[in-house]
C-alpha positions as CSV (number, residue, x, y, z in Angstrom):
1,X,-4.8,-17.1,-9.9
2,X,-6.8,-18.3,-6.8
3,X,-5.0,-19.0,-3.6
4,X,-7.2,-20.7,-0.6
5,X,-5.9,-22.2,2.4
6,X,-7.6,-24.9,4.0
7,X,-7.2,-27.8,6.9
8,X,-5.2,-30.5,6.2
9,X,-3.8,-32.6,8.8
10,X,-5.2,-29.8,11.6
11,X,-2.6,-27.5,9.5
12,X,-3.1,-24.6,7.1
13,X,-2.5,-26.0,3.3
14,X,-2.0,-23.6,0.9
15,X,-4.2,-24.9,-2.9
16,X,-4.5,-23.6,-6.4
17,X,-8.2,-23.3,-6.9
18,X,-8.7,-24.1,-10.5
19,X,-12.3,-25.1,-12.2
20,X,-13.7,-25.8,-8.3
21,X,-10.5,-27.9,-7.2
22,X,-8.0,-27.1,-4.6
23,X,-4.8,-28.5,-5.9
24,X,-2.4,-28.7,-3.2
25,X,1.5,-27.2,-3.9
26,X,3.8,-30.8,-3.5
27,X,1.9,-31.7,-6.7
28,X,2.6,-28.6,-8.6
29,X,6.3,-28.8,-7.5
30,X,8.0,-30.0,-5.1
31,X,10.2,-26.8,-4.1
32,X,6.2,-24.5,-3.8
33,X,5.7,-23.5,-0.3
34,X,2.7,-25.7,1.7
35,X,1.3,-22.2,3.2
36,X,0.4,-19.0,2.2
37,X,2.8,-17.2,5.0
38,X,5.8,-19.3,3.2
39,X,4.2,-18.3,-0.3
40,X,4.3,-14.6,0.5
41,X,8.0,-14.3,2.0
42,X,8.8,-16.1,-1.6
43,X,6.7,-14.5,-4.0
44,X,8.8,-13.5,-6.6
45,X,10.6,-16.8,-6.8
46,X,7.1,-18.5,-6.8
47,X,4.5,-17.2,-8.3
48,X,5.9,-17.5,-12.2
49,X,6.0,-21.7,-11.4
50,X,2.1,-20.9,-10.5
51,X,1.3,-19.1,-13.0
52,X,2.9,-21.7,-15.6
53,X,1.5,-24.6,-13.9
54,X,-2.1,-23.0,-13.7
55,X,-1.8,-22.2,-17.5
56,X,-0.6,-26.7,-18.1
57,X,-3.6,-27.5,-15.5
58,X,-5.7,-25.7,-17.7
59,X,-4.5,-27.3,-21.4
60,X,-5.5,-30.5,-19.7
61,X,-2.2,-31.8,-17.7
62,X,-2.9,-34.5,-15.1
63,X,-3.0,-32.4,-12.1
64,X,-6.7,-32.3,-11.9
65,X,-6.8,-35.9,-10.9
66,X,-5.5,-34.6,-7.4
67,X,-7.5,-32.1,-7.1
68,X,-10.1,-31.5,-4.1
69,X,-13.5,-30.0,-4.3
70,X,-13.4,-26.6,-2.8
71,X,-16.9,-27.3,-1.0
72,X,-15.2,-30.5,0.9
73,X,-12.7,-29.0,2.9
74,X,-12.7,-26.6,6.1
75,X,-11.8,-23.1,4.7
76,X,-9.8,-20.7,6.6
77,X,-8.6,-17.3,5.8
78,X,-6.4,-16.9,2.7
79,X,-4.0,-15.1,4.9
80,X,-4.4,-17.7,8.4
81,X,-1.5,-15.8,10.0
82,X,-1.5,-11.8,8.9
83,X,1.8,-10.4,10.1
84,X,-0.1,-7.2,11.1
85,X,-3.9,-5.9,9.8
86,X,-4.5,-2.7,9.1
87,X,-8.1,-0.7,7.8
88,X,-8.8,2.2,5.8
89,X,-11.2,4.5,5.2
90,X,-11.3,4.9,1.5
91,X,-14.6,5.0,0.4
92,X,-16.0,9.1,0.4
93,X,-19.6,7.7,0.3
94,X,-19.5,6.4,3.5
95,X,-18.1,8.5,5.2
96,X,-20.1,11.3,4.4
97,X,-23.6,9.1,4.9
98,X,-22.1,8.8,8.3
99,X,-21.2,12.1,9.6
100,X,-24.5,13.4,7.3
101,X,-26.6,11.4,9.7
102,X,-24.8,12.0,13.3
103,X,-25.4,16.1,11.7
104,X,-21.9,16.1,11.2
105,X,-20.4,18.1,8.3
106,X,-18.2,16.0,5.8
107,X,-14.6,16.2,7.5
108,X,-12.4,18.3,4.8
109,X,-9.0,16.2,6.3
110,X,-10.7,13.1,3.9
111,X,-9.8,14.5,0.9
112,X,-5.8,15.4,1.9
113,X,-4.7,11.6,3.1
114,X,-5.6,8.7,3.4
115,X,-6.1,7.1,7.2
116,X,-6.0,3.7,8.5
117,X,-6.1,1.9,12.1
118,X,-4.7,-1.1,13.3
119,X,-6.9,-3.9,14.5
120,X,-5.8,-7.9,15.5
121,X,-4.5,-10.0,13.4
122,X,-4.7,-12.7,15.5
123,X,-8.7,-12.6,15.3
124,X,-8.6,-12.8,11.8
125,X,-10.6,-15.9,10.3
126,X,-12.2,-17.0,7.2
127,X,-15.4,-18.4,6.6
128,X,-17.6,-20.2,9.5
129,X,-18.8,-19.4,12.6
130,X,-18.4,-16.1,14.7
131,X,-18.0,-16.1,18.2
132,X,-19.5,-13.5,19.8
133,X,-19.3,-12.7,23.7
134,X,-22.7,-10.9,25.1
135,X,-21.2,-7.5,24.8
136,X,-20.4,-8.0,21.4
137,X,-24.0,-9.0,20.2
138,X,-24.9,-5.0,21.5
139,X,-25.5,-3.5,18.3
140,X,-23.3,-6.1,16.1
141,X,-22.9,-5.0,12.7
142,X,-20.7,-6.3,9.3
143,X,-18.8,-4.0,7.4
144,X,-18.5,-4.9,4.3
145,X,-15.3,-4.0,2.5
146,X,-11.9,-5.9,0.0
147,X,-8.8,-6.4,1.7
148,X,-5.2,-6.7,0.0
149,X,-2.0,-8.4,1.5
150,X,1.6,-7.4,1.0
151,X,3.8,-9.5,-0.5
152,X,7.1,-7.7,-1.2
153,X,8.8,-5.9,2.1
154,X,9.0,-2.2,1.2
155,X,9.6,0.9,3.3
156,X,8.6,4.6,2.1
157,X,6.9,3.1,-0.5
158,X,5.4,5.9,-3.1
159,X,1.8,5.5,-4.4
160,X,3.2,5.3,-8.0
161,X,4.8,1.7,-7.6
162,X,2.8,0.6,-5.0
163,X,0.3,-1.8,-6.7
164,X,3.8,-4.1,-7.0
165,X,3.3,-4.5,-3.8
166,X,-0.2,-6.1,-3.7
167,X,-0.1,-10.0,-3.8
168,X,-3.9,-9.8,-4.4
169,X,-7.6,-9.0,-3.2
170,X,-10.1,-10.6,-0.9
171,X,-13.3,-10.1,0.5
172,X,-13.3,-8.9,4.2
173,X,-15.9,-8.4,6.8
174,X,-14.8,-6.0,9.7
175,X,-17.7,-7.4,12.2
176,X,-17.9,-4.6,14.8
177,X,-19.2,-4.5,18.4
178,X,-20.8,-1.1,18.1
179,X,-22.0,-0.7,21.7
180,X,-18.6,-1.1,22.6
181,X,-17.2,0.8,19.8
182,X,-19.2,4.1,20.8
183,X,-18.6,4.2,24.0
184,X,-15.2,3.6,23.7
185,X,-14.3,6.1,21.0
186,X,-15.6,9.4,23.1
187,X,-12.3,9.1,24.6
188,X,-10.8,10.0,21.0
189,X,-8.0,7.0,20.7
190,X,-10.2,4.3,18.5
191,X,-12.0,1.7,18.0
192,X,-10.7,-1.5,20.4
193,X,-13.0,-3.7,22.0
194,X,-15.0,-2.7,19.4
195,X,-13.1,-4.6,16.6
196,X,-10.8,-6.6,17.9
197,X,-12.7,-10.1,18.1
198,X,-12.9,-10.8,14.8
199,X,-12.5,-9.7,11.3
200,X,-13.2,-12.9,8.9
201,X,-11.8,-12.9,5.2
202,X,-12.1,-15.0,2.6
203,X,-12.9,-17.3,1.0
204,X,-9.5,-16.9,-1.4
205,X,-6.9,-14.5,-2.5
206,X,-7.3,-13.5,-6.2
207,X,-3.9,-12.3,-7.7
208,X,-3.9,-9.2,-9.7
209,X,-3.7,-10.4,-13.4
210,X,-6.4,-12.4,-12.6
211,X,-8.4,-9.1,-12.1
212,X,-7.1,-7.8,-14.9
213,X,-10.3,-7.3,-16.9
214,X,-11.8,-5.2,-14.1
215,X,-9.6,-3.2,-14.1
216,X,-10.6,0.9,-14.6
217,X,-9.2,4.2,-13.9
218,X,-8.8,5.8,-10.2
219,X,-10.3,9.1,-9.2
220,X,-9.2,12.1,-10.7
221,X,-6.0,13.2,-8.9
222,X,-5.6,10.0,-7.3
223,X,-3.2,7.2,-8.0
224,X,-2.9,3.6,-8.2
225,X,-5.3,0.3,-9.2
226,X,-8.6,0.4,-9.1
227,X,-11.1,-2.4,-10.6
228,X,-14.8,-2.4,-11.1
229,X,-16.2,-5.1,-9.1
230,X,-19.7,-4.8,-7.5
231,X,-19.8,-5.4,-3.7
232,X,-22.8,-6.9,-2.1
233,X,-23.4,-8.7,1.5
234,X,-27.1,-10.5,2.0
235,X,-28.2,-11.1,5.5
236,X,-30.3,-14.0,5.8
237,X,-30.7,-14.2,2.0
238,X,-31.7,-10.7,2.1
239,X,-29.6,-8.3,0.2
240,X,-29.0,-5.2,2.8
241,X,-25.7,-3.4,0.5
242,X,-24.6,-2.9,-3.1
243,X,-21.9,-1.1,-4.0
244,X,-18.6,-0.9,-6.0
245,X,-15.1,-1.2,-5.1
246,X,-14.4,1.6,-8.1
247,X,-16.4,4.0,-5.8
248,X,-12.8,4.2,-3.6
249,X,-11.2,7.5,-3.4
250,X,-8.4,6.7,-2.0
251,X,-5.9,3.8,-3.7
252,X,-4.8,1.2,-1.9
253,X,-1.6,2.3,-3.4
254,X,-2.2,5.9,-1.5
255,X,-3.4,3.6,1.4
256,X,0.2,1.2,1.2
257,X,2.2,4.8,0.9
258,X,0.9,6.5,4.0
259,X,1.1,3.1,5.7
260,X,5.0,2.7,4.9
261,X,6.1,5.9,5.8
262,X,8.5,6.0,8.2
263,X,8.1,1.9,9.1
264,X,8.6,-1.2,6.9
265,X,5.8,-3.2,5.7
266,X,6.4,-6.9,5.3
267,X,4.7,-10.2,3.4
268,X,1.5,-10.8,4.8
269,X,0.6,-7.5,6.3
270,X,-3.1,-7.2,5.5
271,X,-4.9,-3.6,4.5
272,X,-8.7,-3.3,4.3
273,X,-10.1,-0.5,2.3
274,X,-13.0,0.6,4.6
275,X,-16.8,0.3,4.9
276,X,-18.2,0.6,1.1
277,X,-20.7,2.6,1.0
278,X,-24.1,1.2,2.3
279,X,-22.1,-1.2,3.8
280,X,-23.1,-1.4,7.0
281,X,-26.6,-1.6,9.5
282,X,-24.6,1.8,11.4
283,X,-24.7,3.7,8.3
284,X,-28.3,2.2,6.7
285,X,-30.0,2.5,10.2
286,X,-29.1,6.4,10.3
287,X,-29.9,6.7,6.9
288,X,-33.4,5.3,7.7
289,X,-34.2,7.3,10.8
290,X,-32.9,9.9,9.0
291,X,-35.7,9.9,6.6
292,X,-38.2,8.8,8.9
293,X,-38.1,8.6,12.7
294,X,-39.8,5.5,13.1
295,X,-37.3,3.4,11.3
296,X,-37.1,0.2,12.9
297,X,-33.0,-0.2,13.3
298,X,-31.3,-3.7,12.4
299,X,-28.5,-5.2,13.8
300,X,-26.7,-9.2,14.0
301,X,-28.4,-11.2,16.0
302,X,-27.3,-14.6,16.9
303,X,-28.1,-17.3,14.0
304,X,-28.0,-14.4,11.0
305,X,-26.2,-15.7,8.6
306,X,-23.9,-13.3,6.1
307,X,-23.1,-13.6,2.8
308,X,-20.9,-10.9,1.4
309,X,-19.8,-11.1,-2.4
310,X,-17.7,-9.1,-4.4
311,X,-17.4,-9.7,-8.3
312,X,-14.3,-11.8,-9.3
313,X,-13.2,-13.0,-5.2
314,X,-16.1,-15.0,-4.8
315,X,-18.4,-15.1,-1.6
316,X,-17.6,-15.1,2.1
317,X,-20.4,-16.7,4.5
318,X,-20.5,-16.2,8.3
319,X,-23.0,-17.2,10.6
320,X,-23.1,-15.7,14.1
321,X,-22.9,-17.5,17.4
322,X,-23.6,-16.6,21.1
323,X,-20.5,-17.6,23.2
324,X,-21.2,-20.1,26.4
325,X,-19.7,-17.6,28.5
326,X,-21.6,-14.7,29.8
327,X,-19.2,-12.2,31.1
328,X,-19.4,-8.8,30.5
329,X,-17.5,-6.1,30.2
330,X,-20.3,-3.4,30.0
331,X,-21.3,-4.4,33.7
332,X,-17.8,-3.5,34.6
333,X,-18.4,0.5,33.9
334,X,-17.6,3.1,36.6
335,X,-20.9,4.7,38.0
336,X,-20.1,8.3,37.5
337,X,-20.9,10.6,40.4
């Protein structure tokens, strides 16, 4: 299935996407949760009246009478209200390009568990506009990755039944202040004012049977889902990445078993998989000045538009905007003596 939420009323309505239609819940039944927060605490009881209604819908009930084109509405993020977010770092490729070209060895820790950091959930949003601040448009990048949500609390959750706990995939964009990000991170504790601004996802929530087909086998010595579905973000109609969500190494079963350890994990608790690789201006600018020291480096600039697809979850457009207010952080440094 396809799960979108989208503005009705100035509210966040959950919708069935079926054939290009949003159909909203109250006409599928009557007892279906309005958003997707609801949705998720109630999965279990809802999803099987879903999944049988999307099946009638598509034998040619009357539902599509009600249904809304998906291009007519105000999209927000699947998730509007993530109950935490959390990113990995799954994909190997990456990771290496990025250390190769900082003349950094690959890290050997990669390869014995997977990590993640915490960023803010309450500067998630879907598709649309990105406000930036002037410190943010320093070296503004997209990061180009799939994102699951939890739908099933769970704590000490082991890789092997974690996939139950996947309510389904979406496209995400961790847009990163990397001026701020690099400064910030010589001091060793992460990423911040870096991230923290915004990470858009969208434009809907594919549930895993629906993914079914793309489905393939994980790394060797790895465990957990993994589907073949070709990743790709265009800035400005020009395709800058291509990659593959297969190309993860770590799961995000291994990912949801490090990240319960110890602490509960709840419905609607989002977890990114990391930067795919090539997906991102940080690593394909030290690629290219890697290979040739006059390599013109890119970066967002205000007006670029995004577009990032990803096989099977459809495409996620943002178009970046200067903010009307000018302060900055940056100006605020300590001289040092």
């Amino acid at each position: 299935m396809k799960l979108v939420s989208y503005i009705k009323n100035e509210h966040d309505q959950l919708a069935l996407l079926v054939d290009g239609l949003l159909i909203d819940m109250e006409f599928i039944h009557p007892d279906l949760p309005t958003s997707m927060t609801m949705l998720l605490n109630y999965w279990d009881d809802c999803i099987p009246i879903l999944q049988g209604a999307e099946i009638s819908i598509r034998e040619g009930n009357k539902l599509m009478n009600k249904g809304i084109p998906f291009e007519n509405v105000t999209i927000v993020s699947p998730v509007p209200f993530p109950t935490s977010c959390r990113d990995g770092y799954a994909f190997r490729q990456h990771v290496a390009s990025a250390r190769r070209n900082r003349k950094l060895p690959m890290i050997p820790e990669f390869d014995q568990y997977p990590v993640f950091y915490f960023t803010n959930h309450h500067s998630v949003q879907g598709p649309g506009n990105i406000f930036c601040m002037p410190d943010h448009l320093e070296k503004l990048d997209f990061e180009l990755e799939a994102a699951i949500v939890v739908c099933r609390q769970g704590r000490n959750i082991p890789a092997s039944e974690a996939d139950q706990y996947i309510g389904g995939l979406m496209i995400m964009n961790d847009v990163s202040a990397r001026q701020l990000q690099m400064e910030e991170m010589l001091l060793n504790l992460g990423p911040a004012k870096g991230k923290d601004f915004c990470t858009s996802i969208g434009p809907m929530l594919v549930t895993l049977d629906e993914l079914s087909e793309f489905e393939v086998p994980c790394n060797e010595g790895h465990t957990g889902l993994n589907w073949n579905l070709r990743m790709q973000c265009r800035v400005n109609g020009v395709q800058v990445s291509d990659g593959n969500l297969s190309d993860m190494d770590w799961t995000f079963a291994e990912i949801i078993e490090r990240a319960s350890y110890g602490v509960d994990l709840f419905p609607g608790d989002v977890i990114g998989s990391g930067t795919v690789g090539t997906g991102c201006f940080l690593e394909l600018n030290g690629t290219g000045k890697l290979n040739d020291p006059n390599y013109a480096e890119q970066w967002l600039q205000e007006g670029d538009e995004i577009e990032m697809e990803i096989d099977g979850l459809g495409k996620l457009n943002n178009t970046i905007v200067r903010s009307e207010d000018d302060f900055s952080i940056l100006k605020l440094k300590k001289k040092l003596s």
